[in-house]
Structures are given as structure tokens and as C-alpha cells.
C-alpha positions in Angstrom: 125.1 -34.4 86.4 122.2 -33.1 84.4 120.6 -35.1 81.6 119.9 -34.2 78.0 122.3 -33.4 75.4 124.2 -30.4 74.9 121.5 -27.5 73.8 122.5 -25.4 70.7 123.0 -21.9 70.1 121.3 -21.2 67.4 124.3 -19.7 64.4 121.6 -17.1 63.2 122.0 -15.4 66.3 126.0 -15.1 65.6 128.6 -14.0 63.6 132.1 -13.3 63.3 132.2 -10.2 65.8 131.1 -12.3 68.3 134.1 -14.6 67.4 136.5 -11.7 67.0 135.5 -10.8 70.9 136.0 -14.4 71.9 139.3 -14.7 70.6 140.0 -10.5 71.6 141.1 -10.5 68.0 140.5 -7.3 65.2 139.7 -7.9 61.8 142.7 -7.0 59.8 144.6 -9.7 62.5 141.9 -12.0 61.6 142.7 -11.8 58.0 146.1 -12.0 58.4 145.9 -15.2 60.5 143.7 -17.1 57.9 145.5 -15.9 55.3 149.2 -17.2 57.0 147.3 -20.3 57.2 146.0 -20.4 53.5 150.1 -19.9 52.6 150.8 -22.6 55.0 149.0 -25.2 53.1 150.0 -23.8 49.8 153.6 -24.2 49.9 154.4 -23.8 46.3 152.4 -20.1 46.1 150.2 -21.9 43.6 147.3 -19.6 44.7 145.4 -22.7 45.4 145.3 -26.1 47.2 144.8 -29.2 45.8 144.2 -32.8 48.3 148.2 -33.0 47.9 149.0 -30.1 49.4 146.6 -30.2 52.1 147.3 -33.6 53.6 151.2 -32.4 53.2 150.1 -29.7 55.6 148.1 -32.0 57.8 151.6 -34.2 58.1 153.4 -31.4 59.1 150.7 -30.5 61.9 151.1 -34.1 62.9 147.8 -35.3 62.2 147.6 -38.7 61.3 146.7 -39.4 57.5 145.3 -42.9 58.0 142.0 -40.9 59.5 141.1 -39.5 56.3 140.4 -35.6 57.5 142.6 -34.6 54.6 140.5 -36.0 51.9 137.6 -35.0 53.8 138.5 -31.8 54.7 139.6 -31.0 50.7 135.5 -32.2 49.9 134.2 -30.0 52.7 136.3 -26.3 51.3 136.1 -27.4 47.5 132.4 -25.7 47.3 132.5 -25.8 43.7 134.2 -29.6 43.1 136.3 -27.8 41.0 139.3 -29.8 42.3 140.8 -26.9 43.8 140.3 -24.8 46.5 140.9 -21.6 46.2 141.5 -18.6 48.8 137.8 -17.6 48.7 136.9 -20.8 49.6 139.1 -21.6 52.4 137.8 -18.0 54.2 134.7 -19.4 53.3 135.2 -23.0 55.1 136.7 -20.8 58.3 133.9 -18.6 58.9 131.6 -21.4 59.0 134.1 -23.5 61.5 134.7 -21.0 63.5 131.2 -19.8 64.1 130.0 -23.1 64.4 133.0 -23.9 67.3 131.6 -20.7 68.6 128.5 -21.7 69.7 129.2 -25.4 70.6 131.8 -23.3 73.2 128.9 -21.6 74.5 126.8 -24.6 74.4 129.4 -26.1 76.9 130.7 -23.1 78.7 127.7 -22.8 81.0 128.5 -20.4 83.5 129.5 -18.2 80.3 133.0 -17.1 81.5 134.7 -17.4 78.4 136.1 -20.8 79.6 135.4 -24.1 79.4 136.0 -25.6 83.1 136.5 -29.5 83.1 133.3 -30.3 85.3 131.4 -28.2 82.2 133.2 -30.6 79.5 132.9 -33.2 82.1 129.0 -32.7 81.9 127.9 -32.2 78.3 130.0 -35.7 77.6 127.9 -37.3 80.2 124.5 -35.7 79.0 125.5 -37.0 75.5 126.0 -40.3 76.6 129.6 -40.4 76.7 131.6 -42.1 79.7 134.8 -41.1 81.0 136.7 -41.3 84.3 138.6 -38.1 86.2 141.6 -39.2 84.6 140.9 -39.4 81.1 138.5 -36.3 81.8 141.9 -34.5 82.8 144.2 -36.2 79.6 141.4 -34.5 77.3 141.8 -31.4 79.1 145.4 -30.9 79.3 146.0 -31.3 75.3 143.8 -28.7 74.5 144.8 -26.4 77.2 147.8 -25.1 75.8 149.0 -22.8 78.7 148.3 -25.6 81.4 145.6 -23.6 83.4 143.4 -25.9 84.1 140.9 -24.3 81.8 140.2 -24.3 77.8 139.3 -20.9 76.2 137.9 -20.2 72.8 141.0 -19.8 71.3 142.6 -23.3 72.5 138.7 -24.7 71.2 139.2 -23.4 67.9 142.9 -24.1 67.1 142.1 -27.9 68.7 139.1 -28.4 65.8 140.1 -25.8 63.5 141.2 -28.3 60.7 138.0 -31.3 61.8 136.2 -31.0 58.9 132.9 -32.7 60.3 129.9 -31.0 62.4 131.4 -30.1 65.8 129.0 -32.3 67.9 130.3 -33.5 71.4 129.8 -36.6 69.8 132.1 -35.6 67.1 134.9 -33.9 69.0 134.8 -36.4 71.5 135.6 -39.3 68.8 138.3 -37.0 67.1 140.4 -36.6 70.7 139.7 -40.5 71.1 141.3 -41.5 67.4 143.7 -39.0 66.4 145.3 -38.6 70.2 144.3 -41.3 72.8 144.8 -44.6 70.1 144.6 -48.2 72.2 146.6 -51.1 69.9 145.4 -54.1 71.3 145.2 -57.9 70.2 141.7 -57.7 69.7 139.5 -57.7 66.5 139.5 -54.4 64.4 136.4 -52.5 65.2 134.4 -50.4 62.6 135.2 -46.6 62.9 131.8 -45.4 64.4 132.1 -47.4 67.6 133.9 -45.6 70.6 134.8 -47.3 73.6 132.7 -45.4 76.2 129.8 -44.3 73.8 127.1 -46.6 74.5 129.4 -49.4 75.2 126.3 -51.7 76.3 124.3 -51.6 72.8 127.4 -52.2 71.0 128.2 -54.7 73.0 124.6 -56.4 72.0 125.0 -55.7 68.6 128.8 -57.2 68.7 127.8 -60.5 70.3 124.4 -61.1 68.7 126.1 -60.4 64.8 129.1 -63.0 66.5 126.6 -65.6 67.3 125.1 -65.5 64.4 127.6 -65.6 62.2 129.2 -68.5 64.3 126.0 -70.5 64.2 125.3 -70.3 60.3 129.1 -71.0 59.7 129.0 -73.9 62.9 129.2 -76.8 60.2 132.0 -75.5 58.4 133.8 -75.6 61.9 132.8 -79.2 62.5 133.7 -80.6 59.1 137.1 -78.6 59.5 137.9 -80.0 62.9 136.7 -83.5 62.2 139.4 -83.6 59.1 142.1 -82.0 61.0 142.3 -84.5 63.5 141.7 -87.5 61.1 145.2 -88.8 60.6 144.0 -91.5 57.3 143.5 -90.5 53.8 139.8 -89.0 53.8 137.7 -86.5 51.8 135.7 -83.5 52.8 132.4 -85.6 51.7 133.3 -88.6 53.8 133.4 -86.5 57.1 130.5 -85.1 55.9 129.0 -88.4 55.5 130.5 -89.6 59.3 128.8 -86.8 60.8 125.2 -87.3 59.3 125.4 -91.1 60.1 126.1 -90.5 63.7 124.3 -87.0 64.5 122.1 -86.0 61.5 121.3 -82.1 61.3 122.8 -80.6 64.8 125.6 -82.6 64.6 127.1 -80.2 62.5 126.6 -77.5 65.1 127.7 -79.5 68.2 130.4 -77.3 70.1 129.0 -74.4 68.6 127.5 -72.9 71.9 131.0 -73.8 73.6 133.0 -72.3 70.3 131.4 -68.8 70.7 132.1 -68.6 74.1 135.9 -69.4 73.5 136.5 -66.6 71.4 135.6 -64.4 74.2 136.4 -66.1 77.0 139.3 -68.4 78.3 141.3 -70.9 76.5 139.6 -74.3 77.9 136.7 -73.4 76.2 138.1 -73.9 72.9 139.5 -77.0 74.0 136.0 -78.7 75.3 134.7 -77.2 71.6 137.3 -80.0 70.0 136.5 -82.8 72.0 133.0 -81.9 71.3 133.4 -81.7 68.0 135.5 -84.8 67.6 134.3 -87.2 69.9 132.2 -90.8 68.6 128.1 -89.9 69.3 126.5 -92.7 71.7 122.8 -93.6 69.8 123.3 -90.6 68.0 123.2 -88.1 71.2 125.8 -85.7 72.0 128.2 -85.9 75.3 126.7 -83.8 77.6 128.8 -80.3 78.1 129.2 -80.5 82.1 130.1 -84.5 82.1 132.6 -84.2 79.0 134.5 -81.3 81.2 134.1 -83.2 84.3 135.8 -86.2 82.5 138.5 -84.4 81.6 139.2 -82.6 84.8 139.2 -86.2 86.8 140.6 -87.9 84.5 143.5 -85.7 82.9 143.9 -83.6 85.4 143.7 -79.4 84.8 147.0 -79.1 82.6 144.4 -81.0 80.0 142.8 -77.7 79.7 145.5 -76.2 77.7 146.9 -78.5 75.7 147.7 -77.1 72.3 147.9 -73.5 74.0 151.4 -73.1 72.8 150.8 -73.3 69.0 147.4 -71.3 69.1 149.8 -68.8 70.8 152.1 -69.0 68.2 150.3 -68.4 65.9 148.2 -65.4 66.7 151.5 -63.1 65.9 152.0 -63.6 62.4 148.2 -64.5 61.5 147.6 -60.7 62.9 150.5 -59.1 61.4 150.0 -61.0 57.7 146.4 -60.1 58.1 147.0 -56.5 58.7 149.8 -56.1 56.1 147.8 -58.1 53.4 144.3 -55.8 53.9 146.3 -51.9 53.7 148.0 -53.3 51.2 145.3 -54.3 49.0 143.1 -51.5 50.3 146.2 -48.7 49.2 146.1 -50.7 45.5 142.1 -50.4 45.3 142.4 -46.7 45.8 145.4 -46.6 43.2 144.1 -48.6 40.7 140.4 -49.0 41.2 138.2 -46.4 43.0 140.9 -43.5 42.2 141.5 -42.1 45.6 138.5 -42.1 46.9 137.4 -44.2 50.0 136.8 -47.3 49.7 133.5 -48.6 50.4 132.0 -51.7 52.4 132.2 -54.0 49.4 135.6 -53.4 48.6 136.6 -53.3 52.3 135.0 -56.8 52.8 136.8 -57.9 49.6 140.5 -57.0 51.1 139.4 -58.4 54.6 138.2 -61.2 53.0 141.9 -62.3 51.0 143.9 -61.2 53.8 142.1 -63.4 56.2 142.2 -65.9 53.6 146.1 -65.6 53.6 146.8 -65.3 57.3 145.1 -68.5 57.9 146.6 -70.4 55.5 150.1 -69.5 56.6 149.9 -70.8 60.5 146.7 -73.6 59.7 149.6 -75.8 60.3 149.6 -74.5 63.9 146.2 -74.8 63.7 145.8 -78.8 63.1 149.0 -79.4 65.7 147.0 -77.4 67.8 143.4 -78.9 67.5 145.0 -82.8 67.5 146.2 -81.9 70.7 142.8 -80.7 72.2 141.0 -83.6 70.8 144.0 -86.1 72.0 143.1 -87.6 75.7 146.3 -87.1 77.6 145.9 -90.7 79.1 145.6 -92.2 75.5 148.4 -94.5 74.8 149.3 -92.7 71.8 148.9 -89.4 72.6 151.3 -86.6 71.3 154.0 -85.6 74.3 153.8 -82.1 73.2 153.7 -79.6 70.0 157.4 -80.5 68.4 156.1 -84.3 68.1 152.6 -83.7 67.2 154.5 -81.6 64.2 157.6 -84.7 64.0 154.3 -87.4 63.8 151.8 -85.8 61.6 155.3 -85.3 58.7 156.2 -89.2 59.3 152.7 -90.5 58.8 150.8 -87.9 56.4 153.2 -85.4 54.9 152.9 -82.0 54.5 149.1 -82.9 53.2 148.8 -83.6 57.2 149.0 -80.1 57.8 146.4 -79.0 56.0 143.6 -81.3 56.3 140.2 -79.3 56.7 142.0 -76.0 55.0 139.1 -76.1 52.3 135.9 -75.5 55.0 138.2 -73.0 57.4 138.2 -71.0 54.0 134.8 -71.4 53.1 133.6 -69.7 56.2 135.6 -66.5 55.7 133.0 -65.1 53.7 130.1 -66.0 55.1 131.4 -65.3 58.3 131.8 -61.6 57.6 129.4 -61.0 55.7 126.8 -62.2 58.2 128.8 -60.4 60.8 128.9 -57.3 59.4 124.9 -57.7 58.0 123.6 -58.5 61.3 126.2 -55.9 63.4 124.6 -53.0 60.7 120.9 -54.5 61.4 120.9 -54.4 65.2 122.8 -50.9 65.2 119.2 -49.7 63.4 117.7 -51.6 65.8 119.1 -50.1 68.6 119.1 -46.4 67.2 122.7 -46.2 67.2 123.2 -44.5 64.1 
């Protein structure tokens, strides 16, 4: 495949004959098609569409109204920000579209057959950086290509980005088959709108994981002094821990199991277990265990089941922390544009804001499972004492400390929440400059 990306043609050099050929249309049928559409949207013969009536119409074409093309689409024909769009305007937002669809076709249609064959579409992807496999290549294909040939024409191009009210770049068109049509739901963490999962997947990657570990490292005390208080079962403060932890380790014993905790989040469960004991375990002449020794320990001594001890409430509670935290940020995000920014989008601020409170509120709901789950990491499965499993780690901490047991250390786990994501998100928006990804 050829490198570069996809070269232009330049719109001065076209114009809506060259259109009305590509689609073996006439003008009057032209007309009448744009103007069937214009009726389309405006369904109560107003004479004129307001955002209402256009994201009514985008429903009914089953485009998803969570990706904001209505309100964006509205700006883009409302020439005048008048609040209405008018007939005039519409033809006016059409021309442009389809002209510019035009010569992105022809851009991509190479052999200039007045189709677009999949090893064409195939190649200006690759050329603009994007990666796909013959399988999703052929997906992509065979929702635009309405009458299953195998091949897209003009007319399948244009009624596939008719409505996308953004410049027609690969890019662009790529990302709007990706959202609106081919959505993954995973278990993973949300990821900002601008990143796609095969457009320079490496430099995001970087950007990801250097914004993550730095964020985990400034917030690393937080961690400790959260862990250390979860798996004290006496009466203490946040200050005395504080105080324990200086004594034995001074500066970096605040970030000890920091290293291991990163890796954890992206890794395997064990990892996040050796973090606790890390964290938790007494300092000999104020030096840390070392990392291979402390997992050698526990593999000879405890055997590999230790590894995963407290797996079953960390499981747990990933369902309803996830669903809270989702539930909690659209619903404070649907209230800012109600009450606060009026319908417009809300920006980073306000999107950090509602991230911010519904994290806050997911992890207060299962920290319970969070302390049953830590004391059992931190808890030697040889110890005399230790807890036989999660129901009398849960039966144990009520008999001895209360509910108050159950949420020991909530005050630091909250405290990182915004730090954490603002650093995240700082850092993630400096190295995307860094590495020219925007």
C-alpha cells in the first residue's frame, strides 16, 4: 500500500453538474429530493427547522443522539445563528456536503470508475494512518453498499455522510462508521471521543500510560495512607498513620507499592495484591521489602491461591461501582445542560465536575468491598488469625469495629479523585501535543 494521505481535489475545480453526473440525476429531481428531505425534518410545515425538529428527524433515521451530530449539524446550516434554519439554508448546507463528498469520492476512487472498490477504501485508510483488518475492511463496506455489490458508488457515499455535519476527512468518516455503527461496550475506562481504536493506537497508548503514571505517582500517598487505615482494625486517625508511615519510611514511604499499583490496573490481579502487602507491611531499618523476595515469600509460603485473595469482593464490586458511576455522570451532565450551560455541550470543566461526584459516589457505595477486600490481601494466609474468606472478614470487621470498620481510609480514597483526574487528563492533553496527535 502506498504512503501519504488521501490527496484532494481541489472544490474550485467542481460543482454541482459534476455531482448531478455522479449520481445520473437532473436538476429538477435534485430539487425535489432536497426539498422531500427539508419536509422530512420539518414535520409540522413550519417552513423552518429548529434543533427539535432536527434531532427528531435524526431519531427517526436511527442515528444515535448521544453523538451530538444533531446539535452540531443545526450550528453547521444555521448560517445566520438566527435559531432557525430555513429552506435556503439547508440547500445551502447540501451543496456544500455534497460537493465536498464529491471530491473526497474521487480522492478515494482511484482508478476513477465511479466506484469505490474496497482495496481503494482499504488504501487511503492505510495512507491516513488508520488500521483495519479484511474483516472489518468488509463490515465497513457492506453498510454503505446498499445493493450488496461489493462496491460503493457516489450515491451510497453521499446518502452514508449526507447528514455528518463535520469535514469529510478519512479521518472523519472513518471515526463516524466506528461510533455511530461498529460501538465496543467493554469493562474498561471511558475513553475521550477523539481517540479511535486503530488510529495511531501506539502514541495513545504512550500518552494513556505516561498521564496514568503520573497521576498514580502524585496521588501514591493518598493510596498508602488509605490502605494503611483500611487494614488497621483499632481506633486510629488519618494523622496517626500519617505519622506511622514517616517514622518508619520518611518521604518514599508514602509511594512504596506505587510502581507495583500502576501495573495492577493494567495487568493481572496478583499485582494488586503484592501493592497491599507492600503497602502494609512493618519497614526493617526503615528499608522497604524488596519486590521479588516479598512475592517469593508469598508463593513458598502461602502457596499460589494467596495471589487472589480478596478477588471475590474486588469482583463484586466492579458492577455496581461502574453502573452508579455511569448513571450518576449522564445524569448530572443532562441537568448541567438543563439548568446550567442551556443546551449547549458541556465543556472539560463541567465534564470533570460530573466525573468527579459520580466517582465520588460509586466508590463510596462498594468501599466496604473495598476494605474486606484489601484486609484480605494484606492478611498472611498462614496467620493464626487470618480471615477464612470474604463473609467473615465482613462478620469480624461488624463484631469488632462497626460499620465505622467499613470505611476506614474513605477520607484519602476521596481526596485523590480530583487530583487524579485532573493530572490525568492534564498530562494525557500535554503529550497528545507532544506527539502531534491533534
Amino acid at each position: 500500500m502506498g504512503g501519504g494521505s488521501v490527496k484532494k481535489i481541489n472544490p474550485t475545480n467542481v460543482s454541482i453538474d459534476h455531482v448531478l453526473v455522479a449520481l445520473g440525476e437532473t436538476k429538477e429531481e435534485r430539487d425535489i429530493r432536497i426539498r422531500s428531505l427539508f419536509n422530512f425534518f420539518d414535520a409540522g410545515n413550519n417552513g423552518y427547522l429548529n434543533y427539535g425538529q432536527i434531532e427528531s428527524g435524526l431519531s427517526a433515521l436511527q442515528i444515535p443522539g448521544e453523538y451530538k451530530y444533531a446539535r452540531e449539524l443545526f450550528k453547521v446550516c444555521d448560517s445566520n445563528s438566527d435559531g432557525k434554519v430555513d429552506y435556503n439554508e439547508f440547500r445551502r448546507y447540501m451543496d456544500a456536503k455534497e460537493l465536498e463528498l464529491y471530491c473526497i469520492f474521487q480522492a478515494i476512487d482511484v482508478e476513477h470508475n465511479g466506484s469505490i472498490l474496497p482495496e481503494e477504501l482499504w488504501d487511503a485508510l492505510d495512507r491516513a494512518g488508520i488500521e483495519m483488518d479484511e474483516e472489518e475492511l468488509a463490515r465497513f463496506v457492506e453498510h454503505v453498499d446498499k445493493d450488496n455489490n461489493g462496491t460503493i458508488t457516489f450515491e451510497e457515499w453521499r446518502d452514508f455522510l449526507l447528514l455528518y455535519p463535520h469535514e469529510a476527512t478519512i479521518e472523519n468518516i472513518y471515526h463516524h462508521w466506528e461510533r455511530v455503527y461498529h460501538v465496543d461496550i467493554g469493562d474498561q475506562a471511558v475513553m475521550p471521543e477523539d481517540i479511535s481504536k486503530h488510529t495511531h493506537r501506539s502514541k495513545y497508548f504512550i500518552a494513556g500510560g505516561i498521564a496514568g503514571a503520573t497521576s498514580r505517582t502524585a496521588t501514591a500517598p493518598l493510596d498508602r495512607l488509605k490502605v494503611v487505615l483500611q487494614v488497621q482494625t483499632t481506633r486510629s486517625s488519618a494523622m496517626s498513620a500519617v505519622t506511622t508511615i514517616w517514622k518508619q519510611d520518611k518521604l518514599r514511604g508514602f509511594f512504596r507499592g506505587g510502581v507495583a499499583g500502576g501495573i495492577a490496573q493494567t495487568a493481572i490481579y496478583p499485582l494488586d495484591l503484592i501493592k497491599t502487602r507492600l503497602q502494609t507491611c512493618a519497614s526493617e531499618g526503615g528499608r522497604a521489602p524488596n519486590l521479588g523476595t516479598l512475592t517469593k515469600n508469598i508463593w513458598i509460603q502461602e502457596g499460589p491461591r494467596a495471589f487472589y485473595r480478596g478477588l471475590l469482593p474486588s469482583v463484586i464490586g466492579m458492577i455496581p461501582y461502574a453502573g452508579i458511576d455511569l448513571a450518576v455522570y449522564d445524569t448530572l451532565k443532562d441537568m448541567s445542560r438543563r439548568y446550567i450551560i442551556h443546551d449547549n455541550d458541556p465543556g472539560p470543566l463541567i465534564q470533570l465536575g460530573c466525573g468527579t461526584i459520580s466517582g465520588t459516589l460509586g466508590a463510596t457505595c462498594v468501599y466496604p468491598l473495598q476494605v474486606i477486600r484489601t484486609r484480605l490481601q494484606a492478611q498472611s494466609s498462614n496467620s493464626s488469625d487470618a480471615y477464612k474468606g470474604m463473609f467473615d472478614a465482613f462478620c469480624r470487621t461488624f463484631q469488632h469495629e462497626g460499620f465505622r470498620g467499613f470505611y476506614k481510609g474513605l477520607l484519602p480514597n476521596l481526596l485523590k479523585v480530583v487530583p487524579a483526574a485532573s493530572i490525568t487528563y492534564m498530562v494525557y492533553e500535554r503529550m497528545k501535543k507532544n506527539l502531534e496527535l491533534e
